[in-house]
C-alpha positions as CSV (number, residue, x, y, z in Angstrom):
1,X,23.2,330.0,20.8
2,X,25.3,327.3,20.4
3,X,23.9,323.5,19.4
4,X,26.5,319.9,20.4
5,X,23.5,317.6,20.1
6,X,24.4,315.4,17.1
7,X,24.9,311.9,18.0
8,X,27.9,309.9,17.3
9,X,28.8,305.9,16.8
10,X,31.7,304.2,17.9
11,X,34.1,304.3,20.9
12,X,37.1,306.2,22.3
13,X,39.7,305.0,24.7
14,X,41.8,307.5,27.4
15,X,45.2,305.5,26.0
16,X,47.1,308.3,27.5
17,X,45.8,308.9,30.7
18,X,46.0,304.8,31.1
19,X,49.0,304.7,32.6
20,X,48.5,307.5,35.0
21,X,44.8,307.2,36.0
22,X,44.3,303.4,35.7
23,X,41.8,305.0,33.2
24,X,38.6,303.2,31.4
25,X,37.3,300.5,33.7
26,X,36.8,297.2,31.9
27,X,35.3,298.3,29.5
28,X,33.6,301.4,30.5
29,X,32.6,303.5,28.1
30,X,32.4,307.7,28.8
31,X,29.1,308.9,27.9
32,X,28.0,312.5,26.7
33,X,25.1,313.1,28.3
34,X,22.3,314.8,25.6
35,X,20.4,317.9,27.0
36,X,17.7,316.1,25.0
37,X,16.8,312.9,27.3
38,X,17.6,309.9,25.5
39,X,15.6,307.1,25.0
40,X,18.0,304.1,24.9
41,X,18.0,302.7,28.1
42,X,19.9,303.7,31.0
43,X,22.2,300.6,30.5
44,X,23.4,301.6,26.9
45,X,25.0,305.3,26.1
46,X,23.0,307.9,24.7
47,X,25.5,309.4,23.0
48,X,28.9,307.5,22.2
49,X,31.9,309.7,21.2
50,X,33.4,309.0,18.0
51,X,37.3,309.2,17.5
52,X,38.1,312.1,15.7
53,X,41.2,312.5,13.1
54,X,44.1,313.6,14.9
55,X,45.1,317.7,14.1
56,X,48.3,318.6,13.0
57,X,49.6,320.7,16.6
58,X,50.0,324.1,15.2
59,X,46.0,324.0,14.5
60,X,45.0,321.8,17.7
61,X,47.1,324.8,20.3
62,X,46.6,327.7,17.7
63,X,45.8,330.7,19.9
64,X,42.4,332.5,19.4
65,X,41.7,336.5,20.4
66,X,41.5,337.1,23.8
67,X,38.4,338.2,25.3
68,X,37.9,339.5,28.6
69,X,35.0,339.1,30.3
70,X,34.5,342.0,32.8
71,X,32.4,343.4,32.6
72,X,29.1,341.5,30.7
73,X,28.7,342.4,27.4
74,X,25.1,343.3,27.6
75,X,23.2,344.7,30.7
76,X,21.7,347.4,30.7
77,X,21.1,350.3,33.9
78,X,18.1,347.9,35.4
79,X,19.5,345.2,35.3
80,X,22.7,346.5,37.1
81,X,20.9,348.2,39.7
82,X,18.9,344.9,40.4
83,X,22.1,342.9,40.9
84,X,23.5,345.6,43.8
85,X,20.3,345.9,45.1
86,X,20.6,341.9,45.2
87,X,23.7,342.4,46.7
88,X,23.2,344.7,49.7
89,X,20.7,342.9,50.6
90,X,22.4,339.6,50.2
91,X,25.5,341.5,52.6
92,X,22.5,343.3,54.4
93,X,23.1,340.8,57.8
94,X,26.9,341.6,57.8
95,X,26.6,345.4,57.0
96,X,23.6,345.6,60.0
97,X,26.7,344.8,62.7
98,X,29.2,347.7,61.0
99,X,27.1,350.5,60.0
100,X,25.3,350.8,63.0
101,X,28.3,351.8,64.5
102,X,28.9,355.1,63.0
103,X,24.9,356.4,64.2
104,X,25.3,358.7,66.7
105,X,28.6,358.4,68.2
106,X,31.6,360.3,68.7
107,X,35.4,359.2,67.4
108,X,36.9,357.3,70.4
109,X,38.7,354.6,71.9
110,X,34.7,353.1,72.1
111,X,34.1,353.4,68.4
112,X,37.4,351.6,67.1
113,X,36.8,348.8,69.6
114,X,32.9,348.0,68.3
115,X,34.4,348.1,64.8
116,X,36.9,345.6,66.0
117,X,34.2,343.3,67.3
118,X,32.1,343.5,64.2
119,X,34.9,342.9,61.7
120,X,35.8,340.2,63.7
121,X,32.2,339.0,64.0
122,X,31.7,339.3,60.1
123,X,34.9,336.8,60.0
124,X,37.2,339.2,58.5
125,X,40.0,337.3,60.9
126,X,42.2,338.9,63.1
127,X,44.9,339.9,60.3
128,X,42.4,341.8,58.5
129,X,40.7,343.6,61.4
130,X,44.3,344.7,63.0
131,X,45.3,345.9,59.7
132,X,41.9,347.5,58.8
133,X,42.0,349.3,62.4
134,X,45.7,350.6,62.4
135,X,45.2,351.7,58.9
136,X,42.2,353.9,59.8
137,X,43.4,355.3,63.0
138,X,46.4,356.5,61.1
139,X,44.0,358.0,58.4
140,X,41.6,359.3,60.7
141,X,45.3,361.4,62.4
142,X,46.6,362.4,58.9
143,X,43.4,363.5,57.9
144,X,41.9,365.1,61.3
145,X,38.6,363.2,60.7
146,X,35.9,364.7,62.9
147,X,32.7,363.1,61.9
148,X,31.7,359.5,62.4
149,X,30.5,359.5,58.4
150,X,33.8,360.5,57.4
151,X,35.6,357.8,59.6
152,X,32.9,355.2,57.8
153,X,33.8,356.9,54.4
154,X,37.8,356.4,55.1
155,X,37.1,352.8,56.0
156,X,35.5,352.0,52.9
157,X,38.0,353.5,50.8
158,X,40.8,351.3,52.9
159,X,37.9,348.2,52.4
160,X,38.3,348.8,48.6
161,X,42.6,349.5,48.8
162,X,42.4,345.7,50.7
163,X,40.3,343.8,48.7
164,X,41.2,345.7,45.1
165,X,43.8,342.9,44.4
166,X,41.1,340.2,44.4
167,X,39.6,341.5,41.6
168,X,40.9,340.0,38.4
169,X,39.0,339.0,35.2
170,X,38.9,336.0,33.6
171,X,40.5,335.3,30.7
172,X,39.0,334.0,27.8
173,X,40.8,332.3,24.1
174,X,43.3,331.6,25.6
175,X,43.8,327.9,24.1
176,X,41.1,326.1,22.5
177,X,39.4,324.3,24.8
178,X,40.5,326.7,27.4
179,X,39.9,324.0,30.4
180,X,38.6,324.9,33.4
181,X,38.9,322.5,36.4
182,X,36.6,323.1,39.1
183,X,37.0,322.2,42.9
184,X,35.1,322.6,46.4
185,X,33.7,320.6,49.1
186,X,30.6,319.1,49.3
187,X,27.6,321.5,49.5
188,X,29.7,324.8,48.5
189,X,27.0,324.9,45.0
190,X,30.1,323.8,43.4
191,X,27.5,321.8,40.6
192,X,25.3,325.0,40.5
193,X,28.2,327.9,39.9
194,X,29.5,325.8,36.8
195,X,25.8,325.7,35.2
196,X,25.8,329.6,35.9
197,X,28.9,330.0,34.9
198,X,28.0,328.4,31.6
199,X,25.4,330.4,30.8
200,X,27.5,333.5,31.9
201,X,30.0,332.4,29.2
202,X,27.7,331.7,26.3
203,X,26.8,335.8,26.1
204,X,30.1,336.0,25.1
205,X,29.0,333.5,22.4
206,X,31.7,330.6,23.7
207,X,30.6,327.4,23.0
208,X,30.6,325.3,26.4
209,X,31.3,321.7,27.2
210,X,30.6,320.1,30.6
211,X,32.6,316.8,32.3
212,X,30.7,314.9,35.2
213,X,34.0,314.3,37.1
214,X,32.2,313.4,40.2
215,X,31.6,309.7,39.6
216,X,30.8,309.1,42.8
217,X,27.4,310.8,42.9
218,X,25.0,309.9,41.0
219,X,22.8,312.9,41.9
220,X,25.9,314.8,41.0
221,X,26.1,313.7,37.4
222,X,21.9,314.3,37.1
223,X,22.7,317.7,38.0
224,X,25.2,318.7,35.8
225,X,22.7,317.2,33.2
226,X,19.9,319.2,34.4
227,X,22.1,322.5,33.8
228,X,23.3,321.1,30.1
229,X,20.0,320.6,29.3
230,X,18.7,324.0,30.5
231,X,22.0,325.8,28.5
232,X,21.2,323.6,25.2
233,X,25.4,322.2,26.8
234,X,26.7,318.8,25.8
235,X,27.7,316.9,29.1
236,X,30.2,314.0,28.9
237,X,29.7,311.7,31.7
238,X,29.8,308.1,33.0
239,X,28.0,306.0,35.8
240,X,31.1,304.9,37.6
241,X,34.8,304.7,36.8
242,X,38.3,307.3,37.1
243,X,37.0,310.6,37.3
244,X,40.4,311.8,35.4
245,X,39.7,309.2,32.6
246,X,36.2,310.9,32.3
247,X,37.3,314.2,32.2
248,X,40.9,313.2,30.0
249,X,37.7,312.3,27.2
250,X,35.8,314.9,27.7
251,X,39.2,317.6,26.9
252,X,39.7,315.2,23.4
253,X,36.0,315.6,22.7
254,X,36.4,319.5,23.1
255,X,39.6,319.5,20.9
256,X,37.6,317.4,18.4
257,X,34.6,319.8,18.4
258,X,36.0,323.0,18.5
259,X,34.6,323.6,21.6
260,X,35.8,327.3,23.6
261,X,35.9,326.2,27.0
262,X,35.5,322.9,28.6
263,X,34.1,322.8,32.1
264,X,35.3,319.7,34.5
265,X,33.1,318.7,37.7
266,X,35.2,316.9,40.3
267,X,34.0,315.4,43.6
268,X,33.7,317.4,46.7
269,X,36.3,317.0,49.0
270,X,37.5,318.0,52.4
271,X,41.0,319.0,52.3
272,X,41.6,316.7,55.3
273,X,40.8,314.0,53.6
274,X,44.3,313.2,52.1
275,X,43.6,310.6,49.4
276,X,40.6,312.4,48.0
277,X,43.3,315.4,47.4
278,X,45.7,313.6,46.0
279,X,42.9,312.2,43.4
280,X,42.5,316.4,42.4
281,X,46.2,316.5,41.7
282,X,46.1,313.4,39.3
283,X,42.7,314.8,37.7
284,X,44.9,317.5,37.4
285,X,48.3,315.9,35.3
286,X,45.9,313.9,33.6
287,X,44.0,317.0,32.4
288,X,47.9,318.1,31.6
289,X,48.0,315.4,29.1
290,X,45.0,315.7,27.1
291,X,46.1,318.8,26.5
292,X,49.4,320.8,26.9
293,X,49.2,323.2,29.4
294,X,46.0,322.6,30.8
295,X,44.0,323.0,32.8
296,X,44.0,327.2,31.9
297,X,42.4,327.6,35.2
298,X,41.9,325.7,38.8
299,X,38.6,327.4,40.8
300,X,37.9,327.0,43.9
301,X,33.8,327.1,44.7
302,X,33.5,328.2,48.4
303,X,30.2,328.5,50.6
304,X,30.9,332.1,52.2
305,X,28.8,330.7,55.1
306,X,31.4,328.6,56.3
307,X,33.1,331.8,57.4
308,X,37.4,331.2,58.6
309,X,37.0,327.4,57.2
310,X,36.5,329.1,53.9
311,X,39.8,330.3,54.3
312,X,40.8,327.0,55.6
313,X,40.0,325.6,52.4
314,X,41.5,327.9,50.3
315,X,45.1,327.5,52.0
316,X,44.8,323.5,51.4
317,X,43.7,323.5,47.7
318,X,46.1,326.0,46.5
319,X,49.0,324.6,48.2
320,X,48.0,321.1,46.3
321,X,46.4,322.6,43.3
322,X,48.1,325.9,42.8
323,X,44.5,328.0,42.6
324,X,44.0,330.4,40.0
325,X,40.7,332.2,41.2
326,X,38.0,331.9,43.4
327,X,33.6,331.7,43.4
328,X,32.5,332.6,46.4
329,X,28.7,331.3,46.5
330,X,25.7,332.2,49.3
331,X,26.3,335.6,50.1
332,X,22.7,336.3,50.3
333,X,22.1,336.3,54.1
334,X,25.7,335.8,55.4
335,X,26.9,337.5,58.8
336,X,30.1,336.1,57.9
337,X,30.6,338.5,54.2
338,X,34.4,340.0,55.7
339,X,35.8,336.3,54.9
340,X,36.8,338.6,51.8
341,X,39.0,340.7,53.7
342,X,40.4,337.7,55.5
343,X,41.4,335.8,52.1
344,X,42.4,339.4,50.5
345,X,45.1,339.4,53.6
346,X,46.4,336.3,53.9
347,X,46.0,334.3,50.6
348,X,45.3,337.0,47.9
349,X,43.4,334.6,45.0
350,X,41.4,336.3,42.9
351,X,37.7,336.4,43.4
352,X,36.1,336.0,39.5
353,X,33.1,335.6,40.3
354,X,30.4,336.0,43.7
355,X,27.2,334.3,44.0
356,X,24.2,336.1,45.8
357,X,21.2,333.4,45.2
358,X,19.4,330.8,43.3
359,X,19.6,332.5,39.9
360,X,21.8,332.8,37.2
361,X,21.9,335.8,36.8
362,X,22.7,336.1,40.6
363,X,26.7,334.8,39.8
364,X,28.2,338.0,38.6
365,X,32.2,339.3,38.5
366,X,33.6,340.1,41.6
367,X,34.2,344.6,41.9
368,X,36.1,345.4,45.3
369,X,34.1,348.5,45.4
370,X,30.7,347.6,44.3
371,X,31.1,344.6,47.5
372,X,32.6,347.2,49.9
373,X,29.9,349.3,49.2
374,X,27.1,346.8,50.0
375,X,28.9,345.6,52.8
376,X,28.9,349.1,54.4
377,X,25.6,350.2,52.8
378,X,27.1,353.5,51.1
């Protein structure tokens, strides 16, 4: 695949982003951290970015093919089938409380009101259920539904009408970097969903760039390393400092290198804390002026565990960051997998990608019908 291991001399100030980010510390030098452990000591750099000679601007912004990422360019039948299988399983706790419903029943006022309890139960919020539940009584009328199955069937094709608009791809070339900034609160897999993500993009042979913007943590940074070294990916970090600074580096050393897409960590957050979200929204500017119009894209990592706070989150971050998709990590043995519907009603941001475990090959593109279908166990 692709290969950013050769080491550099000499040193690169953030002049920019200095008056906006208080950038480089006294002193303190951003480091790219070498998939290959280095053995300098931990006080000195492994690898020290070299200044590279400016580009002339048509060549720096000149706009590559776009490539489109949904769906993977190679997986075969078996590995498709293990993913959904991974999937309704992972959705297997949530789909237990709404297809139990439709056994052995009749169509009644009885039926409607244990879906309305299990939507709500599976967190699908009370916009989504009502809507979900008007929707279907009038389809079950115009349709003169008579069987349970069918009801089931008509609320999975008004599942797949609701959460349809969620399902975007992502875009890649773009720019060159196309920069990515990445957000979430602590413990969403926020660290874990960019490795994956990584690899995902490097089968669409784009070379990958990673920025330890959480400064912060230590075991943060480590982290990030562990997943550069595992995807042969370059990983610019620092010990301590501006994250913005860090990541304003990390964009020049993408331009410099060529690099497709460039990858920046930030610190998890709540999105009550106030100060810490203003900090995204300087990352952010500064990210605008290491390159024009970046950053291409602003996730959001979200833990579907957490159920309406996900939805919480998601409010808080767009209105300060202005999302442009979603990862929604730790399906796999949720009750609380109809947080999809909620966000699909009241805060439409695309869903690129869902996470159902540990592996990478268990973050995959969102599909509204392959989800509604595990989530109803058609």
């Amino acid at each position: 695949m692709f290969s950013f291991f050769k080491r550099f001399k000499g040193s690169k100030e953030s002049d920019t982003a200095a008056d906006e980010s208080q950038a480089v510390q006294d002193g303190a030098q951003p480091e790219a951290a070498s998939p290959v452990p280095a053995a300098a000591p931990a006080s000195q750099a492994a690898i020290v970015l070299e200044p590279q000679p400016e580009e002339p601007a048509d060549a720096a912004f000149e706009t590559v093919e776009t490539v489109e990422i949904v769906p993977p360019p190679v997986q075969d039948a078996g590995a498709r089938r293990s993913w959904l299988t991974r999937l309704k399983s992972g959705l297997s706790k949530t789909s237990s409380n709404l297809t139990g419903i439709f056994v052995g029943t009749k169509i009644d006022e009885d039926l409607y009101e244990e879906l309305e309890t299990a939507l709500l139960m599976s967190d699908a919020g009370v916009e989504a259920t009502e809507f979900l539940l008007e929707s279907l009584r009038e389809k079950v009328r115009s349709e003169r539904l008579t069987d349970p199955q069918q009801v089931k069937t008509a609320l999975r094709t008004l599942l797949v009408e609701l959460l349809k608009p969620l399902e975007k791809s992502l875009m890649l070339g773009r720019a060159q970097p196309l920069v990515m900034m990445i957000a979430g609160v602590n413990g969403a897999g926020k660290t874990t969903s960019i490795g994956k993500l990584a690899k995902h993009l490097q089968s669409f042979d784009q070379s990958v760039l990673l920025a330890a913007g959480d400064t912060f943590r230590a075991a943060a940074r480590e982290q990030l390393a562990v997943w550069g070294q595992r995807n042969n990916v370059t990983v610019v970090a620092q010990e301590s400092g501006d994250p913005a600074a860090v990541i304003f580096d990390a964009v020049g050393a993408a331009r410099a290198r060529k690099i497709d897409v460039m990858m920046a960590d930030t610190a998890g957050r709540l999105p009550t804390q106030l100060h810490l979200m203003e900090e995204l929204r300087k990352v952010k500017r500064v990210i605008g002026k290491a390159q024009d119009g970046a950053p291409h894209e602003v996730l959001l990592v979200i833990d579907a565990n957490t159920g309406q706070n996900a939805l919480t989150q998601v409010k808080a971050f767009d209105d300060a960051l202005g999302l442009t998709g979603l990862i929604v990590t730790k399906l796999d043995g949720t009750a609380k997998g109809g947080i999809l519907a909620a966000i699909a009603r009241q805060r439409p941001i695309p869903v690129y990608f869902i996470g159902v475990g540990e592996k990478v090959e268990d973050l995959q593109p969102f599909s509204a019908e392959e989800f509604s279908d595990a989530l109803l166990d058609v």
